[in-house]
PDB file of N, CA, C and O in Angstrom, chain B, residues numbered from 101:
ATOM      1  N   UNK B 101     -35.706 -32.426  12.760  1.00  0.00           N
ATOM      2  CA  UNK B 101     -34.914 -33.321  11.948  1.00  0.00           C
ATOM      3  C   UNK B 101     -33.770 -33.849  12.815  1.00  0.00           C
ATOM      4  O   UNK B 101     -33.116 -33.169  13.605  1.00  0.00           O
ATOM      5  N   UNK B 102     -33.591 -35.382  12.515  1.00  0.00           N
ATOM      6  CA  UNK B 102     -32.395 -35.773  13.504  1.00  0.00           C
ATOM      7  C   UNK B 102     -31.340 -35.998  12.505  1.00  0.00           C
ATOM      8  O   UNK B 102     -31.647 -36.325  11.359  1.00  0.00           O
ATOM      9  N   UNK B 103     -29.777 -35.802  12.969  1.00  0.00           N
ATOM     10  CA  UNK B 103     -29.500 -36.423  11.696  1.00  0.00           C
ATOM     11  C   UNK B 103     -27.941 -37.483  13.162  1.00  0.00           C
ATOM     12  O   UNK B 103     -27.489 -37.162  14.261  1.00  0.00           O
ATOM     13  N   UNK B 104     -27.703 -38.795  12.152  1.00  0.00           N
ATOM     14  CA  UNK B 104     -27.087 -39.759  12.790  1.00  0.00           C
ATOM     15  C   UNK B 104     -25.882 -39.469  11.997  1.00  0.00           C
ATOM     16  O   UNK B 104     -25.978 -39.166  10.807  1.00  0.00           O
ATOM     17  N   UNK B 105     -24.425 -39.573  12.779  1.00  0.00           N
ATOM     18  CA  UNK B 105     -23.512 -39.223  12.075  1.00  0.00           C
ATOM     19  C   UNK B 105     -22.333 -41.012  11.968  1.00  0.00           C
ATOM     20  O   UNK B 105     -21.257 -40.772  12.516  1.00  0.00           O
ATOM     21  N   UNK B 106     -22.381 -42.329  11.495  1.00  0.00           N
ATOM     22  CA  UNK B 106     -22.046 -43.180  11.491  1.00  0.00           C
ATOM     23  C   UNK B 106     -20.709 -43.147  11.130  1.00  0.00           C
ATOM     24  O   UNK B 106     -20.344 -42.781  10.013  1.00  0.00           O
ATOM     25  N   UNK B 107     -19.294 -43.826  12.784  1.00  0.00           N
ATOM     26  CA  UNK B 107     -18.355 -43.966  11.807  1.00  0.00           C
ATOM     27  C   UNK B 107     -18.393 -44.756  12.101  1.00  0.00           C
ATOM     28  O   UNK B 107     -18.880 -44.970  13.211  1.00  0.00           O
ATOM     29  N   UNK B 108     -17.753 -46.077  11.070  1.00  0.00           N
ATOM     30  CA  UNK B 108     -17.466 -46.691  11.120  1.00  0.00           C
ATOM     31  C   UNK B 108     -15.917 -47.683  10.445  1.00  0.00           C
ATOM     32  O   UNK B 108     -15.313 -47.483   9.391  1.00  0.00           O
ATOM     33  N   UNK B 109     -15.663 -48.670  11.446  1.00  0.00           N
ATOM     34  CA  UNK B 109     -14.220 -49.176  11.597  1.00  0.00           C
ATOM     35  C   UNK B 109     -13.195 -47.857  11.148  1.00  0.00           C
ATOM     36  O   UNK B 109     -12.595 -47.749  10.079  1.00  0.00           O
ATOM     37  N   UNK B 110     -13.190 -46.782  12.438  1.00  0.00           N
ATOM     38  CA  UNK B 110     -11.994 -45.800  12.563  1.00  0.00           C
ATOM     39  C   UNK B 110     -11.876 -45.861  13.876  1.00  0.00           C
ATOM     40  O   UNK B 110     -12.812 -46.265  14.567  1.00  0.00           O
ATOM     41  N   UNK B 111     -11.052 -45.584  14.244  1.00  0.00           N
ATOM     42  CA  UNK B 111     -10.472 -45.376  15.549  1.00  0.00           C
ATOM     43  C   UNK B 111     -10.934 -43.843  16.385  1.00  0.00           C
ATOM     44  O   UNK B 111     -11.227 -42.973  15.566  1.00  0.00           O
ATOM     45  N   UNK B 112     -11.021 -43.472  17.586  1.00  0.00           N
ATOM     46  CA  UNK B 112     -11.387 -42.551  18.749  1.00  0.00           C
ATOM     47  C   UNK B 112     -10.764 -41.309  18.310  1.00  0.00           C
ATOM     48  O   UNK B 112     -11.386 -40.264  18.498  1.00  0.00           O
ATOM     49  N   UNK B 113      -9.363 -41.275  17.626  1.00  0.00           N
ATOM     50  CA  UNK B 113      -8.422 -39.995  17.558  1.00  0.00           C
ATOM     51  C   UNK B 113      -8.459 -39.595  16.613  1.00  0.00           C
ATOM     52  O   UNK B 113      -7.835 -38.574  16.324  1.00  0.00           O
ATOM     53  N   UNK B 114      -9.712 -40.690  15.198  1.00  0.00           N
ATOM     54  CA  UNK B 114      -9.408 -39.860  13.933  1.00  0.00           C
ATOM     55  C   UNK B 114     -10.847 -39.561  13.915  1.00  0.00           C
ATOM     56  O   UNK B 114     -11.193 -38.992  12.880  1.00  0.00           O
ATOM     57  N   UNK B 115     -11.912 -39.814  14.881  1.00  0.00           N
ATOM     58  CA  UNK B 115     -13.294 -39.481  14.664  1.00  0.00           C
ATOM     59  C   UNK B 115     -13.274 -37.744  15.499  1.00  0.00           C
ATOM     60  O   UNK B 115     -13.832 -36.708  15.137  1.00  0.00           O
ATOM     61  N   UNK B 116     -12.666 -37.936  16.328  1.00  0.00           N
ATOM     62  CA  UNK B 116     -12.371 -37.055  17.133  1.00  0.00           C
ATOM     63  C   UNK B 116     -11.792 -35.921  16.491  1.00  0.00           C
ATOM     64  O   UNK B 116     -11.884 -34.858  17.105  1.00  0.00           O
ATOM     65  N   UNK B 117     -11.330 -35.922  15.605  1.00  0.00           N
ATOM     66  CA  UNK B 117      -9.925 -35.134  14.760  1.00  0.00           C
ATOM     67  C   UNK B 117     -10.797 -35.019  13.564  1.00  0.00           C
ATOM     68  O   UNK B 117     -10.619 -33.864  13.178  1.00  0.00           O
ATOM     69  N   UNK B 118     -11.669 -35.617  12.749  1.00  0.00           N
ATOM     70  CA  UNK B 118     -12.375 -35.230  12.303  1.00  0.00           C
ATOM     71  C   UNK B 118     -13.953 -34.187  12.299  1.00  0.00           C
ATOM     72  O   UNK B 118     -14.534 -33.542  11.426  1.00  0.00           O
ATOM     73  N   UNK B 119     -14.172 -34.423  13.569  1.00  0.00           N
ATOM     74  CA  UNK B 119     -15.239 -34.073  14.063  1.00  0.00           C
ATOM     75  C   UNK B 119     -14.860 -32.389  14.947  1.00  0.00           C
ATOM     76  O   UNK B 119     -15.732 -31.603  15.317  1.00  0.00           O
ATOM     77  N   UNK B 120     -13.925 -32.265  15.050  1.00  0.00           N
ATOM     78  CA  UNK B 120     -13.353 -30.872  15.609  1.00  0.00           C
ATOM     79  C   UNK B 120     -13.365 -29.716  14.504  1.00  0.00           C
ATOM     80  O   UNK B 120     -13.466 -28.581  14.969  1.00  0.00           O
ATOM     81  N   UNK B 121     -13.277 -29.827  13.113  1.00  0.00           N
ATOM     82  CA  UNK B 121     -13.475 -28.895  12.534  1.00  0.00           C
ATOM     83  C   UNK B 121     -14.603 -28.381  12.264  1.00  0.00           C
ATOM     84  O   UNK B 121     -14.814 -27.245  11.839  1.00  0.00           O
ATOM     85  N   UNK B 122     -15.247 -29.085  12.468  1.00  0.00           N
ATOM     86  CA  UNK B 122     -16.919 -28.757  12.749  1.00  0.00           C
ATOM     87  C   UNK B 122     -17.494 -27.408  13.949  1.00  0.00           C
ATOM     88  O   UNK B 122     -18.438 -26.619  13.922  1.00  0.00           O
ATOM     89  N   UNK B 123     -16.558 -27.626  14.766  1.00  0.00           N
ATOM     90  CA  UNK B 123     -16.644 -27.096  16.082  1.00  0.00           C
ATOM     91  C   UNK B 123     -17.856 -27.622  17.020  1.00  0.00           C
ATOM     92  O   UNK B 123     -17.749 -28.843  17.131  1.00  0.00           O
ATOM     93  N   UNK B 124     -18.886 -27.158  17.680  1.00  0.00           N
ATOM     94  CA  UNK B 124     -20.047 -27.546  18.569  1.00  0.00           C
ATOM     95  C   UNK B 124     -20.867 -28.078  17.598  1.00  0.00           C
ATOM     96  O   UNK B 124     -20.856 -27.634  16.450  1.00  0.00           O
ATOM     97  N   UNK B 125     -21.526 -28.922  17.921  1.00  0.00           N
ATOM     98  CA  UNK B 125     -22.395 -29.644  16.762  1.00  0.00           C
ATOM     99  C   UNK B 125     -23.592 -29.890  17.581  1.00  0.00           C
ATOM    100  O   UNK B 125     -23.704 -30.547  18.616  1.00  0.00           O
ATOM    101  N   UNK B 126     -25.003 -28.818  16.489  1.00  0.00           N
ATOM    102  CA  UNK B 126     -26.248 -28.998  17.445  1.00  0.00           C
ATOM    103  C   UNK B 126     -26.755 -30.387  18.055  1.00  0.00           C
ATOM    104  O   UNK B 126     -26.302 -31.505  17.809  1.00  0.00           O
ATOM    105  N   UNK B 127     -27.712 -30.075  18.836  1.00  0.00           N
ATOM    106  CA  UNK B 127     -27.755 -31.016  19.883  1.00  0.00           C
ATOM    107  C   UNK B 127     -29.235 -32.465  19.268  1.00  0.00           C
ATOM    108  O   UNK B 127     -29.763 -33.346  19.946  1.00  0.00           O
ATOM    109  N   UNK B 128     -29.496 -32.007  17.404  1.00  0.00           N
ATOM    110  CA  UNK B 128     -29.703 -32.918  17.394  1.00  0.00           C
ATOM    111  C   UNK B 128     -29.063 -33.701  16.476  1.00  0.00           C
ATOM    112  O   UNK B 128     -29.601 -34.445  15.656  1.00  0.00           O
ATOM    113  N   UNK B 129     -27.820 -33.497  16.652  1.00  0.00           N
ATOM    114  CA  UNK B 129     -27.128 -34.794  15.612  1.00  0.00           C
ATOM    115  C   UNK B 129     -26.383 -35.523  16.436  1.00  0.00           C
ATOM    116  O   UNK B 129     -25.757 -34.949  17.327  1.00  0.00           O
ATOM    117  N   UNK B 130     -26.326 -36.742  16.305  1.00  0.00           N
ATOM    118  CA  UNK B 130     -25.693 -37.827  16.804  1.00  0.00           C
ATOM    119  C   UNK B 130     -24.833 -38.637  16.557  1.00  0.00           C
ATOM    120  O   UNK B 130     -25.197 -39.358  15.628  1.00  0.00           O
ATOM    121  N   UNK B 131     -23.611 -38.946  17.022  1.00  0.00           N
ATOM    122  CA  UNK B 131     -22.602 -39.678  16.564  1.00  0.00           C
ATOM    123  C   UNK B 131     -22.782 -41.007  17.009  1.00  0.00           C
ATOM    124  O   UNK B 131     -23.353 -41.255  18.071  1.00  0.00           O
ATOM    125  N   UNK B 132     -22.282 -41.962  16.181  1.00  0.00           N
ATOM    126  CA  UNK B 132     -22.620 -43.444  16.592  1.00  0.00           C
ATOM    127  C   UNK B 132     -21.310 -44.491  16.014  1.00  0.00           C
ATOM    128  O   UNK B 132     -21.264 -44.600  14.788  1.00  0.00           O
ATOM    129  N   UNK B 133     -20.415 -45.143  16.697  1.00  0.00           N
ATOM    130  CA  UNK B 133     -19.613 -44.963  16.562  1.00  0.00           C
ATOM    131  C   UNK B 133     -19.950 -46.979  15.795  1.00  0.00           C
ATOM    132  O   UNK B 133     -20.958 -47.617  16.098  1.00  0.00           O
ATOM    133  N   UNK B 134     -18.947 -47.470  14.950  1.00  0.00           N
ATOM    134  CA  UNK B 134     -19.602 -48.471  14.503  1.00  0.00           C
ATOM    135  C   UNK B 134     -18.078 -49.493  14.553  1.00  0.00           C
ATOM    136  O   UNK B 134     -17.673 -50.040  13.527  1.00  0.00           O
ATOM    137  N   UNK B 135     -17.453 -49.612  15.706  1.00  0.00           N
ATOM    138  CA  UNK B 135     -15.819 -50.105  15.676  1.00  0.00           C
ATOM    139  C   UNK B 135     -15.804 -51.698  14.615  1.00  0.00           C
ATOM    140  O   UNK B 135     -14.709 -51.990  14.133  1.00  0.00           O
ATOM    141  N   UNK B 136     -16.970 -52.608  14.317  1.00  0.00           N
ATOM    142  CA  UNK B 136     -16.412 -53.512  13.612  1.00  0.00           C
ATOM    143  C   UNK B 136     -16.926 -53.523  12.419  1.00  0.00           C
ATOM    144  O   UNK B 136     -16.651 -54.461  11.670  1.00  0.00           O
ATOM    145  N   UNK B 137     -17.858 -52.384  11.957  1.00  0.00           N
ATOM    146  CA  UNK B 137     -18.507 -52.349  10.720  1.00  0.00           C
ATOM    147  C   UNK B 137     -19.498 -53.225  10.104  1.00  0.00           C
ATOM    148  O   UNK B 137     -19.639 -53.738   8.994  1.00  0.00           O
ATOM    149  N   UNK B 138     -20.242 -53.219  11.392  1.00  0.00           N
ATOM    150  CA  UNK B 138     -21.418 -54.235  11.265  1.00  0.00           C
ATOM    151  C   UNK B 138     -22.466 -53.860  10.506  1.00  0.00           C
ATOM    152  O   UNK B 138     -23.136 -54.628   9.815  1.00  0.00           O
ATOM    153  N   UNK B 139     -22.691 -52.224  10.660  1.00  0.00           N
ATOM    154  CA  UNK B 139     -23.712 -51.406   9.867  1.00  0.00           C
ATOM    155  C   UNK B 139     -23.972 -52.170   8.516  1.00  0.00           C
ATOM    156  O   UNK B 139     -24.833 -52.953   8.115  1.00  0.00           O
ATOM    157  N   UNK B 140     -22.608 -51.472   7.889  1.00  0.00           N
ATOM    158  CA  UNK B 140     -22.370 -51.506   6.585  1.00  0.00           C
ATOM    159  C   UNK B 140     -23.044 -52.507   5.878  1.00  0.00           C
ATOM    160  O   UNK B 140     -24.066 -52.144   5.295  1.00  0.00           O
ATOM    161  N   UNK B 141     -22.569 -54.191   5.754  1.00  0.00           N
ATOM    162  CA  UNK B 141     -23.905 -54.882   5.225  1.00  0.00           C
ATOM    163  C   UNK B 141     -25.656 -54.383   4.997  1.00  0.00           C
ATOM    164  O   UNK B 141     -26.489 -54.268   4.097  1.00  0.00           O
ATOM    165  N   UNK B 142     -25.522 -54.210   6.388  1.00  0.00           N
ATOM    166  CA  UNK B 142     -26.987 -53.665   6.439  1.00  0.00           C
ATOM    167  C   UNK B 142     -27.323 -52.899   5.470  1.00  0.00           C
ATOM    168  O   UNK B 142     -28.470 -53.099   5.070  1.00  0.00           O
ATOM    169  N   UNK B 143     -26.640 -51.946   4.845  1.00  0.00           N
ATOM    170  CA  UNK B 143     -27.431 -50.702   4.239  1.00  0.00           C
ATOM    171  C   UNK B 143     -27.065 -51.278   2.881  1.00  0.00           C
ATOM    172  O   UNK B 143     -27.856 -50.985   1.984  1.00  0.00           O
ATOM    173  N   UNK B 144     -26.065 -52.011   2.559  1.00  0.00           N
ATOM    174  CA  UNK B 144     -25.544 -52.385   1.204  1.00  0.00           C
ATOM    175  C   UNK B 144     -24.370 -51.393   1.023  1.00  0.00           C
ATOM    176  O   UNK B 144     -23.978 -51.019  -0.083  1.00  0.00           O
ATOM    177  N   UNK B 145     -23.838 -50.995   2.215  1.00  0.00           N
ATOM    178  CA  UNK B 145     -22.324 -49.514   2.232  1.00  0.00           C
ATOM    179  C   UNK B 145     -21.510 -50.793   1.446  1.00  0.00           C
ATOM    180  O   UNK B 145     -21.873 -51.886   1.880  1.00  0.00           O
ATOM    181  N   UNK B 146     -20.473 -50.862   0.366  1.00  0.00           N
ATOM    182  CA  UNK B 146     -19.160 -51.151   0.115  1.00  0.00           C
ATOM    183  C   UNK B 146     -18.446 -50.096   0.404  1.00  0.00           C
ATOM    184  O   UNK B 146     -17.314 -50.579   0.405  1.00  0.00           O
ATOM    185  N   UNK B 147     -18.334 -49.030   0.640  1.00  0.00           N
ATOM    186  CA  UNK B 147     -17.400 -47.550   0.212  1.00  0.00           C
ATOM    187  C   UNK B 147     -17.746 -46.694   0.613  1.00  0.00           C
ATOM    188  O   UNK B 147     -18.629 -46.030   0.069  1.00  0.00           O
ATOM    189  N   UNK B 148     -16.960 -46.250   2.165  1.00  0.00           N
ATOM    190  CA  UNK B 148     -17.423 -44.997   2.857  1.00  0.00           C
ATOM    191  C   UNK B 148     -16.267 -43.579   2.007  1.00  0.00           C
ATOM    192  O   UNK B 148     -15.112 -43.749   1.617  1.00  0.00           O
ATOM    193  N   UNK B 149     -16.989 -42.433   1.950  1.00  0.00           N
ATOM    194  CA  UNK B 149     -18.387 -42.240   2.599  1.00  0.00           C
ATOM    195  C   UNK B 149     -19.871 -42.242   2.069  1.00  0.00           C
ATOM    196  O   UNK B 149     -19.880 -41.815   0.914  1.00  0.00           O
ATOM    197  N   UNK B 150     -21.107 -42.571   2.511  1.00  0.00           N
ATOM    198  CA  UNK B 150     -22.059 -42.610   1.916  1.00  0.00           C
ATOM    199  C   UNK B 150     -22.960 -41.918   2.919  1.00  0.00           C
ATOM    200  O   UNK B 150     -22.721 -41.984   4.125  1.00  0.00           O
ATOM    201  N   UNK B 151     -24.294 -41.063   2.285  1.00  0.00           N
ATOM    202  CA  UNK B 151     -25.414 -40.639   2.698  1.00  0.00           C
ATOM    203  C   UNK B 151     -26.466 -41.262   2.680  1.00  0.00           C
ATOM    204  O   UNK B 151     -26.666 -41.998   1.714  1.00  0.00           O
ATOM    205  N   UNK B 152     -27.310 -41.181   3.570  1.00  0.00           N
ATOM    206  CA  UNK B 152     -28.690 -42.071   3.608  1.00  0.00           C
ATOM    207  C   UNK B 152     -29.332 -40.857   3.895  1.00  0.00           C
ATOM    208  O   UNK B 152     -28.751 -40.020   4.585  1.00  0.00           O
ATOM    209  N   UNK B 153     -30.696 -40.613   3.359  1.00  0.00           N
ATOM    210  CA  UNK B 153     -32.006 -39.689   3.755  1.00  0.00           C
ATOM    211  C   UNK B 153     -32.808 -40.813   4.103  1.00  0.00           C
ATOM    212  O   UNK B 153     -33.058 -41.880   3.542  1.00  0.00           O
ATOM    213  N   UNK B 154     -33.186 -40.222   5.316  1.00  0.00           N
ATOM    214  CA  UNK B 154     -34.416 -41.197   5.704  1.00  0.00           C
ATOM    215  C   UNK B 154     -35.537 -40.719   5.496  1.00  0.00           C
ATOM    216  O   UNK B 154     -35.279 -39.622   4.999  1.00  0.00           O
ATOM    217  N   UNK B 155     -36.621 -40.820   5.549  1.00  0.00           N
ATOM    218  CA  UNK B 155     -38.065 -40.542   5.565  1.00  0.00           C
ATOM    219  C   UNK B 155     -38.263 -40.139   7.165  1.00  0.00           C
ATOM    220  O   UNK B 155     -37.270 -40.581   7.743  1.00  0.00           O
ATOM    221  N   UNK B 156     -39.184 -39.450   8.160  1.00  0.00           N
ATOM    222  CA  UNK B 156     -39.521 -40.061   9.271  1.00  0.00           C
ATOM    223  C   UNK B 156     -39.840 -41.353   9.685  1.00  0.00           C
ATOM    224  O   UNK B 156     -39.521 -42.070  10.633  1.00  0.00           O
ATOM    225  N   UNK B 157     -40.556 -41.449   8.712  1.00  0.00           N
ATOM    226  CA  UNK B 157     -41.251 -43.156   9.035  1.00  0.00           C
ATOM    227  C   UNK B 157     -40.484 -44.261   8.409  1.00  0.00           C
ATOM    228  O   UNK B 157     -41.041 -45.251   7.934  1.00  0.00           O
ATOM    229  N   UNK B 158     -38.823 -44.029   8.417  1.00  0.00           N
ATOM    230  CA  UNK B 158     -37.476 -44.715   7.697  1.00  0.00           C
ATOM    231  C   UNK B 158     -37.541 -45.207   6.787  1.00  0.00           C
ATOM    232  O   UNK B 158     -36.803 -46.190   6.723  1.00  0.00           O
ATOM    233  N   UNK B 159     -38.288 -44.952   5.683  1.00  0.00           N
ATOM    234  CA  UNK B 159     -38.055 -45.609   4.096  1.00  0.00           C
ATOM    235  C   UNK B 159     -36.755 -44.386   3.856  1.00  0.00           C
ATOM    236  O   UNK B 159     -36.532 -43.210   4.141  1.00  0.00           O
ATOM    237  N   UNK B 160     -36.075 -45.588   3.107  1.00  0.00           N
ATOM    238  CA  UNK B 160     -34.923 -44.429   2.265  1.00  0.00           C
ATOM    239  C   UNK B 160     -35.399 -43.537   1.299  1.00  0.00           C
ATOM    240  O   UNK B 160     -36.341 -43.805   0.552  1.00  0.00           O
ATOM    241  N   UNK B 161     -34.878 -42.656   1.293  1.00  0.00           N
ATOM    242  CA  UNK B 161     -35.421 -41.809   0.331  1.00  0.00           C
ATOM    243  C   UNK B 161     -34.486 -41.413  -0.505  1.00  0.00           C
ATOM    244  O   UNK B 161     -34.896 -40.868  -1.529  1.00  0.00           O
ATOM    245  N   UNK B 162     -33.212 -41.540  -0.354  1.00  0.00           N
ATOM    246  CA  UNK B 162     -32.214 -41.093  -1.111  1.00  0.00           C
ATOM    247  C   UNK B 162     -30.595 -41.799  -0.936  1.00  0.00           C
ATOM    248  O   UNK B 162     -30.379 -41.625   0.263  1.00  0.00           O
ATOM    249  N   UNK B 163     -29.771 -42.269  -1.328  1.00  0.00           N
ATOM    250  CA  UNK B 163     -28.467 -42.127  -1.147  1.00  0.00           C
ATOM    251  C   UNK B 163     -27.348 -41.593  -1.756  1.00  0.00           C
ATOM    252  O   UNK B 163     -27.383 -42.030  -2.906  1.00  0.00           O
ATOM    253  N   UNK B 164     -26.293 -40.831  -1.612  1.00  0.00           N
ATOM    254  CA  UNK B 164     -25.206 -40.290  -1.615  1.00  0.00           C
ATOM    255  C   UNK B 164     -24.180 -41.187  -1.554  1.00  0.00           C
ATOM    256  O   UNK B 164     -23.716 -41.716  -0.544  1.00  0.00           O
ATOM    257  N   UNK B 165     -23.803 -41.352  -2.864  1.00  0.00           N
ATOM    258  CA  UNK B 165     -21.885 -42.271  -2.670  1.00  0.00           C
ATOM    259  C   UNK B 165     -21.349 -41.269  -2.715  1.00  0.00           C
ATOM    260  O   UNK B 165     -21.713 -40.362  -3.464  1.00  0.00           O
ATOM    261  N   UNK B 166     -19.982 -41.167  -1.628  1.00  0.00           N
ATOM    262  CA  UNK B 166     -18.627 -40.668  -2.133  1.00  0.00           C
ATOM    263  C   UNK B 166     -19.136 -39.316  -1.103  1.00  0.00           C
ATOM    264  O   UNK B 166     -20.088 -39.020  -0.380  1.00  0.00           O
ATOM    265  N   UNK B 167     -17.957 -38.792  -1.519  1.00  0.00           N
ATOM    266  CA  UNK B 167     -18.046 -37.587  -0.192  1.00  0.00           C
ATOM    267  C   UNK B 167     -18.899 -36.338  -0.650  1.00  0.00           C
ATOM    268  O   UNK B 167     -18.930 -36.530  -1.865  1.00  0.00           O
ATOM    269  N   UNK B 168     -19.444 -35.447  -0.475  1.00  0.00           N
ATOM    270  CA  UNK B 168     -20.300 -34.155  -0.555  1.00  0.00           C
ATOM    271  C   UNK B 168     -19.974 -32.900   0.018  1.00  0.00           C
ATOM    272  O   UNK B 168     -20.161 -32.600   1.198  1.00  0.00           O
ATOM    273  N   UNK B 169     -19.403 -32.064  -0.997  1.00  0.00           N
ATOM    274  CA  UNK B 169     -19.423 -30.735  -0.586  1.00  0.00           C
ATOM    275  C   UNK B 169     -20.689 -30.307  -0.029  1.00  0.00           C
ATOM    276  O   UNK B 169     -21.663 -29.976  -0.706  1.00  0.00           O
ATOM    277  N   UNK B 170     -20.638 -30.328   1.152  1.00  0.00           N
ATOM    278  CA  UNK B 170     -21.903 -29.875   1.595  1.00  0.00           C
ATOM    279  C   UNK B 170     -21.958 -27.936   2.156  1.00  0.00           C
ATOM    280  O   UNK B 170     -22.703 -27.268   2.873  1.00  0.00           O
ATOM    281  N   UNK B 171     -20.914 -27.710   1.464  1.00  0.00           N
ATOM    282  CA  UNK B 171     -20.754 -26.473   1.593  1.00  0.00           C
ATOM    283  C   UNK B 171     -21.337 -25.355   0.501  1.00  0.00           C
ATOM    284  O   UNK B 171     -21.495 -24.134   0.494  1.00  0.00           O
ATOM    285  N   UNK B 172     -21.534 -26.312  -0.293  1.00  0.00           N
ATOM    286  CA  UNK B 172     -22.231 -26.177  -1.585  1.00  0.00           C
ATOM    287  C   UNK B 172     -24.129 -26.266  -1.498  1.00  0.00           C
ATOM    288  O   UNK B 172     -24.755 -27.176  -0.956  1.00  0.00           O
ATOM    289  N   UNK B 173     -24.487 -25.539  -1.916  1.00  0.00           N
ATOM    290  CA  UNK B 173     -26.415 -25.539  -0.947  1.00  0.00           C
ATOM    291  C   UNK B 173     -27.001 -26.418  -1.804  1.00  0.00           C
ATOM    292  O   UNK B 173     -28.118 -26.825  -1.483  1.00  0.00           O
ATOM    293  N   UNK B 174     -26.423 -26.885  -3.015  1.00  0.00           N
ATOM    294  CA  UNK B 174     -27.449 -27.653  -3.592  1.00  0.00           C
ATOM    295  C   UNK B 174     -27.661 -29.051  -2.259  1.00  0.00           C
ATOM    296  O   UNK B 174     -28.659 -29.290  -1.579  1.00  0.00           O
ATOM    297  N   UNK B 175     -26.454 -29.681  -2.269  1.00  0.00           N
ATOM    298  CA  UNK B 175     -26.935 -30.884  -1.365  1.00  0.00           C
ATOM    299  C   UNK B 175     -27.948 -30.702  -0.610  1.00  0.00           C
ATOM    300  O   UNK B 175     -28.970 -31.381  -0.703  1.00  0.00           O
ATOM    301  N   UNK B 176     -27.710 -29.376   0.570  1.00  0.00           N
ATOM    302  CA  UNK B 176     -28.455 -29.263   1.135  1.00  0.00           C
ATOM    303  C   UNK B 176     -30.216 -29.006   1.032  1.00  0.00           C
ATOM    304  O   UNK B 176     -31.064 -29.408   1.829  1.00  0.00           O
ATOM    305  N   UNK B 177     -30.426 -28.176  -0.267  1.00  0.00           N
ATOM    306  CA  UNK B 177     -31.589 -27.841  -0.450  1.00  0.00           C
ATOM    307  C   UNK B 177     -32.405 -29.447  -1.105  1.00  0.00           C
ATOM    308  O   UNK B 177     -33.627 -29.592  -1.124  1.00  0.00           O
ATOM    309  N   UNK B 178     -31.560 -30.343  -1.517  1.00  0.00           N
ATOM    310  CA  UNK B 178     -32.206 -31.299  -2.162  1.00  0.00           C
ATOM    311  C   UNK B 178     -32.566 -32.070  -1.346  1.00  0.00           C
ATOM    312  O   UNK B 178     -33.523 -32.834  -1.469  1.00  0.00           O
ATOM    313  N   UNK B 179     -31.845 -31.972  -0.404  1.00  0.00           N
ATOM    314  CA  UNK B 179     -32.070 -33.013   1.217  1.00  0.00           C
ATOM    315  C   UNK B 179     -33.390 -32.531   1.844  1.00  0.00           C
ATOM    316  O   UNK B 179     -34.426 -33.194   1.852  1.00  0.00           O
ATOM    317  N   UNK B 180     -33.233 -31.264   2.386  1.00  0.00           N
ATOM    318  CA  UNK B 180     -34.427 -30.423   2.923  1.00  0.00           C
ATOM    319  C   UNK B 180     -35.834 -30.887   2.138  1.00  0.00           C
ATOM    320  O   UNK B 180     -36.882 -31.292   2.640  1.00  0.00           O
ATOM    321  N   UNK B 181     -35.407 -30.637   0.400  1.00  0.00           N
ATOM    322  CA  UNK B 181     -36.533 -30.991  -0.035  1.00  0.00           C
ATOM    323  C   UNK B 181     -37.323 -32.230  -0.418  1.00  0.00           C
ATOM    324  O   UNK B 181     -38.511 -32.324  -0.726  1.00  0.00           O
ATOM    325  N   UNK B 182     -36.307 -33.226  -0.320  1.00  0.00           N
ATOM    326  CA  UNK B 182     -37.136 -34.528  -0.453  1.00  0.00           C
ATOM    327  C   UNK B 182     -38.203 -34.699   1.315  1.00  0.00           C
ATOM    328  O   UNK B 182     -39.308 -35.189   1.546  1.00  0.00           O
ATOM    329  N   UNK B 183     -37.214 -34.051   2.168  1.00  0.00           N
ATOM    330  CA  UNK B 183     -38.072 -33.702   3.861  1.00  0.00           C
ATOM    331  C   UNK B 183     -39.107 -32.816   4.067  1.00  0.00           C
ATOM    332  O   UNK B 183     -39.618 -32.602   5.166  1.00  0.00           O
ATOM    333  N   UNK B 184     -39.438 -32.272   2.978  1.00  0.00           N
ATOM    334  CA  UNK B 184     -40.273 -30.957   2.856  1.00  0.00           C
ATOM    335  C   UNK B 184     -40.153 -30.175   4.116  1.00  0.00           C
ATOM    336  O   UNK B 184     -40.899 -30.240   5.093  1.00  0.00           O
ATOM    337  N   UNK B 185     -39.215 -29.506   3.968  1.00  0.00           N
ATOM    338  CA  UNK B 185     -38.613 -28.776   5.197  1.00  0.00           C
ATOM    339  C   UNK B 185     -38.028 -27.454   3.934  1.00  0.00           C
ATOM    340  O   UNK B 185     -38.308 -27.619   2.747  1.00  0.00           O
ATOM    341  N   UNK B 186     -37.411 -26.498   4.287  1.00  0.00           N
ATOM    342  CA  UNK B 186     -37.302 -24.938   4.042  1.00  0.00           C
ATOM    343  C   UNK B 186     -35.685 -25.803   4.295  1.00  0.00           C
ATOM    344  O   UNK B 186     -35.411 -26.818   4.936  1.00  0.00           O
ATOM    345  N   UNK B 187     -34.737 -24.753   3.369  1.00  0.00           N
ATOM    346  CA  UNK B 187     -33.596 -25.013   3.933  1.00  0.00           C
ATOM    347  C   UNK B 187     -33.040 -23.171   3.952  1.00  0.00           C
ATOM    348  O   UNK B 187     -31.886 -22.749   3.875  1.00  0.00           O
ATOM    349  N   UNK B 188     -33.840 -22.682   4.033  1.00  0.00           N
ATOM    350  CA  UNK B 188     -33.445 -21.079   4.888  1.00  0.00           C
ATOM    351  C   UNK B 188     -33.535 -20.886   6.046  1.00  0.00           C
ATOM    352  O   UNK B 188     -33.248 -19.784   6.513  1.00  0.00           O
TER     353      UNK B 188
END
């Protein structure tokens, strides 16, 4: 599973400053940094933050407005499971 981590229109010191409480972040997630917020149209974003599930073969499969306790396992297990993936 890859997962893409999009910021967009923030600046270097608050992605940075955000991204530190995380600590090491495995090596397959990816940050992509989006300085004029070009994404956003694209997906139909008005209002970060938002989640996208992709499919492998990139049909959406899901979106998330607004921020997510993801500390909380439901998100997670619902994510896993639209991926048919185990989230143990």
């Amino acid at each position: 599973m890859r997962v893409v981590l999009l910021a967009v229109n923030d600046d270097n010191v608050k992605i940075k400053k955000f991204l530190k409480r995380f600590g090491n972040l495995p090596s397959n997630i990816s940050i992509v940094h989006d300085k004029k917020g070009k994404t956003m149209p694209m997906f139909g974003v008005v209002k970060v933050p938002e989640t996208f599930v992709f499919s492998p073969d990139g049909d959406t499969l899901t979106k998330l407005v607004g921020p997510q306790d993801w500390d909380k396992g439901y998100y997670l297990s619902r994510v896993f499971s639209m991926l048919g993936l185990s989230s143990n």
